[in-house]
SEDRENDO-35538 format. One record per atom (N, C-alpha, C): x, y, z; residue in one letter. Coordinates in steps of 0.001 Angstrom, whole numbers, padded with zeros to 6 digits, always signed. Each point is the difference from the previous one (the first is absolute). Example, Ala and Ser with C-alpha at 12.3 -4.5 7.8 and 13.67 -1.06 7.14 Angstrom:
BEGIN
+013190-005690+007800A -000890+001190+000000A +000900+001200+000000A -000350+001050-000720S +000820+001190+000060S -000770+001090+000730S 
***
This chain:
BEGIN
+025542+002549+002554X -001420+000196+000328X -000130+000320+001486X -000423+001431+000515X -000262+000322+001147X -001537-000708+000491X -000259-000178+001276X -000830-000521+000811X -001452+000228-000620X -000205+001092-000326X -001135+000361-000172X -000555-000260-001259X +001249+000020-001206X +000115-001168-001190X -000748-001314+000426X +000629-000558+000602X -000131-001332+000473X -001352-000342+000094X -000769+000785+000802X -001063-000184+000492X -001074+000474-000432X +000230+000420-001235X -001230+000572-000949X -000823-000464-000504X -001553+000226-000463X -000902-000765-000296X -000963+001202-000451X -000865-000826-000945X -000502+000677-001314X -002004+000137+000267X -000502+000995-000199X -001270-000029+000140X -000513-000378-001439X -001433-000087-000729X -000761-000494-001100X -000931+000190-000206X -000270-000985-001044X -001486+000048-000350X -000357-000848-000846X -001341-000338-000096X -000764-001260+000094X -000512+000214-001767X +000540-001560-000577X -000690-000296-000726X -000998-000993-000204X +000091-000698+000920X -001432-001317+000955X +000220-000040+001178X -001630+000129+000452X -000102+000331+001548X +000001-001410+000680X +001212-000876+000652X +000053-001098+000906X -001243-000329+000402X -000642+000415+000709X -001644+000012+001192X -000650-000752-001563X -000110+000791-001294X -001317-000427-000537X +000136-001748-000323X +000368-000488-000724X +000824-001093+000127X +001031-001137-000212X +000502+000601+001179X +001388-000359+000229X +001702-000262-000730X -000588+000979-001320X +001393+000367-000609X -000157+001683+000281X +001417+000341+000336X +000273+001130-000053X +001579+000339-000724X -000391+001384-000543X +001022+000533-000693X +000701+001445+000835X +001163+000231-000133X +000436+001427+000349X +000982+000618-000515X -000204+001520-000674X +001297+000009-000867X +000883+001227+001300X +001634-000158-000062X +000334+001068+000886X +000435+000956-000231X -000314+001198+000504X +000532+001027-000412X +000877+000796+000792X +000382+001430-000243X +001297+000420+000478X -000547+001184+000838X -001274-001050+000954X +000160+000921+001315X +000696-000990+001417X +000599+000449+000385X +001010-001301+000801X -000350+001056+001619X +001003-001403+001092X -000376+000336+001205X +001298-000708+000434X +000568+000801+001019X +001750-000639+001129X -000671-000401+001322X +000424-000584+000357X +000243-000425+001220X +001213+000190+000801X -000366+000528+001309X +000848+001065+000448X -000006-000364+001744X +001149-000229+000495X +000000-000277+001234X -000351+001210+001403X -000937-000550+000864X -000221+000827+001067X +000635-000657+001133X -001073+001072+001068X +000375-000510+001767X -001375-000201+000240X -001151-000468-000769X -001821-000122+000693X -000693-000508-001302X -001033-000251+000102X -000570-000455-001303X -000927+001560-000380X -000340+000430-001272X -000977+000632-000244X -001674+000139+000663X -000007+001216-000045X -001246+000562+001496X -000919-001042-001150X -001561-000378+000326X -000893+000052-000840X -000627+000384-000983X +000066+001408+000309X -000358+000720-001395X +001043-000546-001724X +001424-000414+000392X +000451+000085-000779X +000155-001277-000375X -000557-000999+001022X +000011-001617-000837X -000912-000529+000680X -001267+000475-000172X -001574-000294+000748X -000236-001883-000102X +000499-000570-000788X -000171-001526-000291X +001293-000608+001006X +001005+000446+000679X +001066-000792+000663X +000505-000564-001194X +000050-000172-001146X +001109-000164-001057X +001156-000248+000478X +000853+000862+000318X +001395-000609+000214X +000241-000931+001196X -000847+000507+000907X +000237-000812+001353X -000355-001623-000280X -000198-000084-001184X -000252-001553-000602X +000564-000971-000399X +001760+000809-000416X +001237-000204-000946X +000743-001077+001411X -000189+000430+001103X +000626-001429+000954X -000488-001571-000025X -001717+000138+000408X -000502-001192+000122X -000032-000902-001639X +000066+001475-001080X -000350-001372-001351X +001013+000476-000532X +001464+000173+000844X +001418-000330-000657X +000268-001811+000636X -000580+000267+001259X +000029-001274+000475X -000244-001121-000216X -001599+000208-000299X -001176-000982-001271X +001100-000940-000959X +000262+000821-000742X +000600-000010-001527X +001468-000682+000531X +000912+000740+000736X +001260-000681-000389X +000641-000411+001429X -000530+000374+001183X +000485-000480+001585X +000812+001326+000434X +000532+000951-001052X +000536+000863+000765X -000498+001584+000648X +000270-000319+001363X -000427+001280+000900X +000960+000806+000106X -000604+001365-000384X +000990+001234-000103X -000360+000636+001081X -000551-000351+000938X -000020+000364+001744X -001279+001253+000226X -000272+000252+001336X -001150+000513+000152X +000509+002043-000130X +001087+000252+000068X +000892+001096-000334X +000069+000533-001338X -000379-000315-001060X +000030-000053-001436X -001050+000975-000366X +000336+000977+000267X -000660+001515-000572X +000273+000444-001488X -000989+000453-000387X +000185+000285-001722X -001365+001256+000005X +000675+000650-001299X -001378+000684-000337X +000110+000113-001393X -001039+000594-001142X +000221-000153-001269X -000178+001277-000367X +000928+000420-001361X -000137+001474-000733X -000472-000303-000535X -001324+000311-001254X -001133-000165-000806X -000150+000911-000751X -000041+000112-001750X -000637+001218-000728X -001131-000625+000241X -000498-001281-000205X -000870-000829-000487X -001245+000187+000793X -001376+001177-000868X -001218+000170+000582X -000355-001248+000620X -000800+000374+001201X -000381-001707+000472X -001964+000565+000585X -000141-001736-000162X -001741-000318+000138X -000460+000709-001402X +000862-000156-001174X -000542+000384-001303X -000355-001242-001030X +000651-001005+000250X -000016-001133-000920X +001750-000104-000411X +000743+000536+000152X +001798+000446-000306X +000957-001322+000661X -000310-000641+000596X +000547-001020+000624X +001166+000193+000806X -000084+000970+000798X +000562+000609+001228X +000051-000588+001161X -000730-001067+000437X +000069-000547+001020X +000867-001520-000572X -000234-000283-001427X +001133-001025-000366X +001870+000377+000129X -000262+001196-000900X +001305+000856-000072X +000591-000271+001456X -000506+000355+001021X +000334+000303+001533X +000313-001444+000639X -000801-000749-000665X +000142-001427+000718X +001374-000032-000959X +000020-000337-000792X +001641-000777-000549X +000920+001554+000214X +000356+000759+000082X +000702+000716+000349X +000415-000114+001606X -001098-000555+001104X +000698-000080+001040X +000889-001518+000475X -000893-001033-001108X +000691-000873-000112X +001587-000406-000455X -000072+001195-001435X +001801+000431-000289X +000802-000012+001202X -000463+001537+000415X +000322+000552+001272X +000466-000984+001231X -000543-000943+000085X +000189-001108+001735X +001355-000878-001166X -000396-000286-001257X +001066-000849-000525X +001373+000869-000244X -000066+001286-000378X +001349+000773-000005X +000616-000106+001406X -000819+000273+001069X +000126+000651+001561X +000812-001200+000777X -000497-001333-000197X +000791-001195+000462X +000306-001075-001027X +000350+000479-001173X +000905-000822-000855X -000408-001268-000089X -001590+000014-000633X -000720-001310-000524X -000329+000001-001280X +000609-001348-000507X -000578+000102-001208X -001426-000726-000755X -000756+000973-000161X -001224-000410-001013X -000319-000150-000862X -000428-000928-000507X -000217+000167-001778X -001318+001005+000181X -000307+000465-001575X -000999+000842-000140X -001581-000787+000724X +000098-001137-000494X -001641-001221+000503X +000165+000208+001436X +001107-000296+000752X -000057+000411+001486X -000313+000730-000154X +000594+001753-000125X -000312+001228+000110X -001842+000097-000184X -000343-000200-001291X -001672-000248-000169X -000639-000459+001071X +000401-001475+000576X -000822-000641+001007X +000461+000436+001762X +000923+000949-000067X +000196+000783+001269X -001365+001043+000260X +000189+000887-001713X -000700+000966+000161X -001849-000379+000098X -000110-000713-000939X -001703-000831-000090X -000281-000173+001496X +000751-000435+000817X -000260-000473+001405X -000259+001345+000848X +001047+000874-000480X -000261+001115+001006X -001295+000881-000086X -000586+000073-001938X -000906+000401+000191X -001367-000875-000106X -000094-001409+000601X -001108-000378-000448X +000219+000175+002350X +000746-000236+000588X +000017+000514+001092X -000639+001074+000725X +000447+001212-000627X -000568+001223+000228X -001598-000179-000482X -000480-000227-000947X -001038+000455-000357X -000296+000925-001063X +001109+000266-000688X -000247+000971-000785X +000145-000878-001661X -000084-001138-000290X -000055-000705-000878X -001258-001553+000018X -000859+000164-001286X -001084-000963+000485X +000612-001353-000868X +000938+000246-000827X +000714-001157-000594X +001253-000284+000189X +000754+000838+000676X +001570-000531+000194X +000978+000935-000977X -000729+000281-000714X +000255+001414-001267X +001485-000332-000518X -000135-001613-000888X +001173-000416-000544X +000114+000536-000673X -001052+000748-001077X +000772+000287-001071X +000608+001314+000118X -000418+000833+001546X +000297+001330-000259X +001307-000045+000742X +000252-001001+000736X +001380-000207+000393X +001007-000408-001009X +000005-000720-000468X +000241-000464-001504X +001017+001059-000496X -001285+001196-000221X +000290+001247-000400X +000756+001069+000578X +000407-000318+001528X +000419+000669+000399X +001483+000079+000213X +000041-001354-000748X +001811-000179+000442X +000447+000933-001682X -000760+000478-000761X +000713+000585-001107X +000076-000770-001118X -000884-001390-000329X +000208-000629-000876X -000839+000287-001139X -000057-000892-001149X -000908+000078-000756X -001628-000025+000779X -000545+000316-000418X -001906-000037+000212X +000061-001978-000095X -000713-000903+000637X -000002-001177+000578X -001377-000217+000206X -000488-001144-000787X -001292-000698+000076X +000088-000934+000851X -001206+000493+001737X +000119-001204+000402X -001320-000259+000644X +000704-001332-000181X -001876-000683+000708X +000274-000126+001790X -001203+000702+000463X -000093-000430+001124X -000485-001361+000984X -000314-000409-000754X -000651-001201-000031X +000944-001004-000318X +001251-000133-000008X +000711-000970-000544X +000534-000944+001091X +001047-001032+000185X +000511-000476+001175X +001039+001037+000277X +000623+000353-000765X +001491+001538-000218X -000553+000969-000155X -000658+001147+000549X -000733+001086-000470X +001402+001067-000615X +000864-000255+000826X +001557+000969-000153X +000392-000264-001466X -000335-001428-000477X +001046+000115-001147X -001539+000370-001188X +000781+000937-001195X -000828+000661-001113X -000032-001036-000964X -001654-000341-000475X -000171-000093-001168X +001037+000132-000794X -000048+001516-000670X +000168+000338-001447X +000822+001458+000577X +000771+000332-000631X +000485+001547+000153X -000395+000432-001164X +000018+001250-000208X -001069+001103-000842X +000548+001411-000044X +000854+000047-001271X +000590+000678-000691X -001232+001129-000216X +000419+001367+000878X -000878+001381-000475X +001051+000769-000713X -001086+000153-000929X +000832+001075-001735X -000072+001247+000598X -001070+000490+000626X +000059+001506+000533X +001236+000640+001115X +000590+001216-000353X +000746+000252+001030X -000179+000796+000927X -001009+000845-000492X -000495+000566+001284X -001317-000292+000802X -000810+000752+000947X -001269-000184+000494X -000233+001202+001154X -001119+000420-000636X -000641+001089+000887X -001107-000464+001002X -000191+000307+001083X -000730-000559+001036X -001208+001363+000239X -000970-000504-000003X -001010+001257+000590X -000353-000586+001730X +000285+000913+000548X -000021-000199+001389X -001529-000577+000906X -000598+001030-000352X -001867+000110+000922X +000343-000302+001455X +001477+000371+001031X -000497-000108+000851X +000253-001516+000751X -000200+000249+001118X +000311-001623+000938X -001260-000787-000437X +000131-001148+000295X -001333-001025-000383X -000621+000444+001911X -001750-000304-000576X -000810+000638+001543X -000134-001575+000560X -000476-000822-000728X +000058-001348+000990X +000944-001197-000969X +000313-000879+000848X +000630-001367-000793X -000928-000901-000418X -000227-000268-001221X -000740-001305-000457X +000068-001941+000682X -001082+000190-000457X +000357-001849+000915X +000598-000442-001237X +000405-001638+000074X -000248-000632-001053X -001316-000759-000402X -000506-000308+000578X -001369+000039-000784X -000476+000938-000752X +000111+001580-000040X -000470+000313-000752X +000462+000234-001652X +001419-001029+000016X -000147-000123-001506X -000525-001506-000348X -000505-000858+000550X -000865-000637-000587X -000639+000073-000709X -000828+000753-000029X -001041+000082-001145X +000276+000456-001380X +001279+000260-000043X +000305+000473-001089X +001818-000776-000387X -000458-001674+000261X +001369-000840-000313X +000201+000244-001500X -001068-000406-000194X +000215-000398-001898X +000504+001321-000496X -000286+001020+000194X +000703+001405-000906X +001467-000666+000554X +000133-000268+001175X +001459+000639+000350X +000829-001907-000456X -000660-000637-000309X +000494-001026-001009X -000011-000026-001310X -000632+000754-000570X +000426+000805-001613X +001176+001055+000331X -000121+000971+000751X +001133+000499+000181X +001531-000800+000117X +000012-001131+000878X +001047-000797+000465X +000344-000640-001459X -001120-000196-001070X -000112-000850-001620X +000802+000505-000678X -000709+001410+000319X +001401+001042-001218X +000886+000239+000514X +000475+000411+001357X +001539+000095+000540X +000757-001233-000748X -000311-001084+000048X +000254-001181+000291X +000696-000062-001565X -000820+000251-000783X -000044+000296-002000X +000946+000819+000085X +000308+000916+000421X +000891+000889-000279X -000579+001551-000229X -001537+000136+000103X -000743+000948+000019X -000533+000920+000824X +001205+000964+000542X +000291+000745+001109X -001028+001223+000057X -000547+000322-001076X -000683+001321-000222X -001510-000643+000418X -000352-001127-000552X -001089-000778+000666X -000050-000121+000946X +000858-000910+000509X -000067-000331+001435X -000150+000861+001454X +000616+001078-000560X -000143+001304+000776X -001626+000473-000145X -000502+000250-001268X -001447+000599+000060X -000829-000909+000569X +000428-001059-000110X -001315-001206+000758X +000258-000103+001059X +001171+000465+000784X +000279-000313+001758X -000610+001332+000367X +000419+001223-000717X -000478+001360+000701X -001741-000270-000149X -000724-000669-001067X -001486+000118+000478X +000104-001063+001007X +000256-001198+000143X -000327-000290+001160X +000173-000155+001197X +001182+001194+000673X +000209+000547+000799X -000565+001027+000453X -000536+000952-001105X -001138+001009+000015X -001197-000512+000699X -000511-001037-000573X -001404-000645+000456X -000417-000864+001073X +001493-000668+000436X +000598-000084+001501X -000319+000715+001041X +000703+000993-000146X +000063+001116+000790X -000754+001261-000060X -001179-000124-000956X -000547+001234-000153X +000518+001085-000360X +001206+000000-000621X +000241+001327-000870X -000207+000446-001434X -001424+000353+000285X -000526+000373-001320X +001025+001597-000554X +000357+000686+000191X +000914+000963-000587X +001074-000215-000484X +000617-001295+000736X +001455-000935-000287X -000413-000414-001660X -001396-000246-000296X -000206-000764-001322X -000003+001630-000604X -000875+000669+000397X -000034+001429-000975X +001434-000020-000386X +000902+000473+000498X +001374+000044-000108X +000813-000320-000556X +000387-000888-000186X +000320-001738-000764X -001148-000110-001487X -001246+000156+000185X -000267+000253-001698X +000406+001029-000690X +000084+001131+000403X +000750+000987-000325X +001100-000140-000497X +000853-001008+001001X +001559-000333-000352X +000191-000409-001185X -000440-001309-000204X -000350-001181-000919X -000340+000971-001298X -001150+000646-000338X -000410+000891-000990X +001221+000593-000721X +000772+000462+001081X +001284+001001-000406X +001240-001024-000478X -000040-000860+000076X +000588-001501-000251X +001271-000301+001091X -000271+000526+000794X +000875+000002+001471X -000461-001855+000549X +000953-000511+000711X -000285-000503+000544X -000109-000206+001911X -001197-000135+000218X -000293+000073+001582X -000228-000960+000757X +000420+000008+001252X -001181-000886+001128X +000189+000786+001294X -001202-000414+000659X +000294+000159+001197X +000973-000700+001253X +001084+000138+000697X +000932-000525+000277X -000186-000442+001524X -000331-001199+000327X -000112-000809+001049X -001630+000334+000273X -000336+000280+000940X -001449-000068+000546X -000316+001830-000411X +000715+000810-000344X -000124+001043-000250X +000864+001108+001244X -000764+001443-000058X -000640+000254-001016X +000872+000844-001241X +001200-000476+000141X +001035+000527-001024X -000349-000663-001288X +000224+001050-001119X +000166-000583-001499X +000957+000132-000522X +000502-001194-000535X +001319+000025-000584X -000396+000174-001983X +001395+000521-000407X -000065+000136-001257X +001455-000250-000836X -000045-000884-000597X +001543-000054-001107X +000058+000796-001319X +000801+000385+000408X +000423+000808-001607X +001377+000055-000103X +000463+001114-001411X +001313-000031-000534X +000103+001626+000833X +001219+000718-000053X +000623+000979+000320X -000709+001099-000309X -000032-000145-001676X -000671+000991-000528X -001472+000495+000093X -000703-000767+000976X -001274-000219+000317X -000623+000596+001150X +001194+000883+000689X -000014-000101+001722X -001004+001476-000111X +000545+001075-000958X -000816+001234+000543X -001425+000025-000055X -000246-000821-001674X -001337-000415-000314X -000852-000314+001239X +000458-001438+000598X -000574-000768+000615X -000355+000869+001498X +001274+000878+000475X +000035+000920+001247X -001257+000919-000358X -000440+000524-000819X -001187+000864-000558X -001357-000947+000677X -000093-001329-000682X -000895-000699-000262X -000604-000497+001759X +000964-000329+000248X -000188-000309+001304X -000435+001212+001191X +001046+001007-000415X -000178+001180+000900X -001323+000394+000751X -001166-000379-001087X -001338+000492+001021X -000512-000389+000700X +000904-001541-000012X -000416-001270+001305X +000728-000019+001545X +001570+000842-000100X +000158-000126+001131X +001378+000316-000201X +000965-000386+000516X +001435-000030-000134X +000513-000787-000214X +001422-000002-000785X +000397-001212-001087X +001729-000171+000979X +000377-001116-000288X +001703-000495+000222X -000148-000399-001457X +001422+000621-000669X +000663-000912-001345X +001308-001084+000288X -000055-000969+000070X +001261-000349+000234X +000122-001334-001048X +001135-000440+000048X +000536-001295-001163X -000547-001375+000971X -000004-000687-001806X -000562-001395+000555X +001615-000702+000607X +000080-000899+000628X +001655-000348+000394X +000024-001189-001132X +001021+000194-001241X +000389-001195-000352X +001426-000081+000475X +000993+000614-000073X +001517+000088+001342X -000176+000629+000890X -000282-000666+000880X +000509+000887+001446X +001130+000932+000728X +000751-000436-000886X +001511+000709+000290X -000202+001001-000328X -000765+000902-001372X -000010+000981-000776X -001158+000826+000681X -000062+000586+001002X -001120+000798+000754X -000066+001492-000487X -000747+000328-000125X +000227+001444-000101X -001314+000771+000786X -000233+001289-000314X -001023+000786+000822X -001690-000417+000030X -000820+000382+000678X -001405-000337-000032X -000023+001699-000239X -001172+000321-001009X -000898+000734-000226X -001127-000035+000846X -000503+001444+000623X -000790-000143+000567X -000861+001352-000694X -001485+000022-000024X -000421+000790-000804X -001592+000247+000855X 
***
């Protein structure tokens, strides 16, 4: 396993939104991100939150060890970001790999999680610690977890997805970040949602998180979209705070679905990860 092996990490998508309350789900998929050694940290434009510059002080937090003020990194990314894709998780445990390949530390995966949670509840670019999308990012099964727990790192329940693929409709960067308050008002959907994940009722749980993430956030077209889906017997949600829509299906489903979507925007096809070892190409359409 070369370096960049090593240090790989998986972007996703949301089948319960953490914020509403406080279980979150994430399944991962096979858009991944390396971590890659420099001589400077990345200008702004390309890591506007200080993200990595975070991986010293909450390597420290977590386990006492300082990988020194010299510790330059930058990250390769397919993984669209400010879509809902969990790109800023991917990046957090990938640079965390990265400091553990670089000076020969060993982490269990729960370290790895509670390195990365730190770096992005640090930055700012996470309003919960985004366990479950870290979770997701080390390549595992999809992981039910409560944020709210005394262990937020360790999962509930793991959650076997039957689908192998998933098409993403893009719409574009998200224009502002949601608080968490504004899924308050809409706990109870996203605790029927958490009911049926929980049952084993993945096709549910998804339609009841995408409306009340829709109604959250005001994306009334996100629901146009998604009923549409649902009708066609697709299953949808909207994936993190938006404004990406995710979709599972089988193989044979992809041109259909590339049609269906097409008048909304631009699509990625890529596989859900149940082995990680077994990678193959992303479709882009």
């Amino acid at each position: 396993m070369n370096s960049e092996d090593s240090t790989r990490a998986y972007g996703g998508i949301s089948i319960l939104h953490a914020a509403g309350c406080g279980w979150g789900c994430t399944i991962p998929l096979e858009l991944t991100c390396e971590a890659f050694a420099t001589d400077s940290w990345p200008n702004i434009d390309q890591d506007p939150h200080m993200l990595l510059a975070q991986l010293r002080p909450s390597l420290m937090h977590v386990t006492g060890f300082d990988v020194g003020k010299s510790f330059f990194f930058g990250i390769r990314s397919n993984i669209p970001s400010s879509m809902g894709l969990k790109s800023s998780s991917a990046a957090s445990v990938s640079a965390v790999r990265f400091a553990a390949t670089m000076h020969d530390i060993s982490l269990s995966d729960l370290e790895i999680i509670q390195v990365a949670t730190q770096m992005q509840l640090r930055s700012g670019c996470s309003m919960t610690g985004s366990f479950d999308d870290t979770w997701s990012a080390l390549g595992k099964m999809a992981a039910v977890i409560r944020t709210d727990s005394s262990n937020p790192s360790e999962p509930v329940a793991l959650v076997d997805i039957e689908s192998s693929m998933c098409t993403l409709l893009l719409r574009g960067i998200r224009k502002s970040t949601p608080e968490k308050s504004d899924f308050y008002p809409n706990k109870s959907k996203f605790k029927t949602a958490r009911n049926h994940l929980m049952s084993g009722d993945i096709r549910r749980a998804m339609r009841e998180n995408a409306d009340a993430v829709a109604l959250s956030t005001g994306d009334g077209l996100a629901t146009e979209i998604i009923d549409r889906l649902f009708s066609l017997n697709y299953t949808a949600n909207i994936s993190g705070s938006g404004p990406a829509i995710a979709v599972l299906h089988e193989q044979d489903q992809t041109n259909h679905l590339s049609e269906v979507l097409g008048v909304y925007g631009s699509t990625i096809t890529t596989k859900v990860v149940h082995d990680p070892c077994q990678m193959e190409g992303i479709q882009w359409a």
